[in-house]
N, C-alpha and C positions, 0 to 999 in steps of 0.2 A: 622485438623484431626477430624473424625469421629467417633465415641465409640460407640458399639453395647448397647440398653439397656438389662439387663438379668433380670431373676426371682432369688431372694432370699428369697426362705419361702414365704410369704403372703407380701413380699414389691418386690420392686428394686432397682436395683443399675447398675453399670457401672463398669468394670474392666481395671485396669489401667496400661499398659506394663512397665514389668521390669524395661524398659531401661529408661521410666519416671520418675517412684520410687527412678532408684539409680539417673539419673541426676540432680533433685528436692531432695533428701536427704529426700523422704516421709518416716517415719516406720511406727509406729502403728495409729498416729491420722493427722489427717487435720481440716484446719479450713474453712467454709463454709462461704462467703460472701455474702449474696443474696439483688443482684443491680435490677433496675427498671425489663431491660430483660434478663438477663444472673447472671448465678453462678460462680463466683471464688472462685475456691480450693486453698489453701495456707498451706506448709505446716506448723506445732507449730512447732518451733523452741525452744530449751531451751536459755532463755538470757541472761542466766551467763555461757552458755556450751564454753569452750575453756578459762575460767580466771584461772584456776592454770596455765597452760602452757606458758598463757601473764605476771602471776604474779616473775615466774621461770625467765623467760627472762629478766622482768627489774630487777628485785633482780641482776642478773651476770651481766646487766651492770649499777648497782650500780646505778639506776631512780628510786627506791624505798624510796628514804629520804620524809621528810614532808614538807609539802609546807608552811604550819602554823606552829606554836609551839603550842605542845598539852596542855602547861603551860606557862600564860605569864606573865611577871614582876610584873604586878599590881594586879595580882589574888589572894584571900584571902580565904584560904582554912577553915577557922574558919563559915565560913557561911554556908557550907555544912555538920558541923556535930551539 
């Protein structure tokens, strides 16, 4: 695919079709890769976006218990105060 360059103000830039934006899930920022010859755009993604909805799920099928015990037999709580 081909992308006209434009004038912005006293720079330029490139404008990116809709149908790119919603299928890459671009909103407000991207991240700029710059390789020997070519630029990759990528969009930020947030890293924790979607954990309440993972965390809702396991809680209802009941995957939320500890893997560890937060307290363990031989722990001597007199050390910490």
């Amino acid at each position: 695919m081909q992308i006209s360059i434009v004038q912005i103000g006293n720079s330029k830039g490139i404008r990116l079709p809709k149908a790119i934006l919603s299928k890459y899930n671009i909103q407000n920022l991207v991240e700029l890769v710059l390789e020997e010859d070519f630029i990759l755009i990528k969009p930020v993604q947030n890293p924790r976006q979607g954990w309440d909805e993972a965390f809702k799920a396991m809680h209802a099928d009941g995957d939320d218990e500890l893997l560890i015990p937060d307290v363990f037999a031989d722990e001597k709580f007199e050390e910490w105060t």
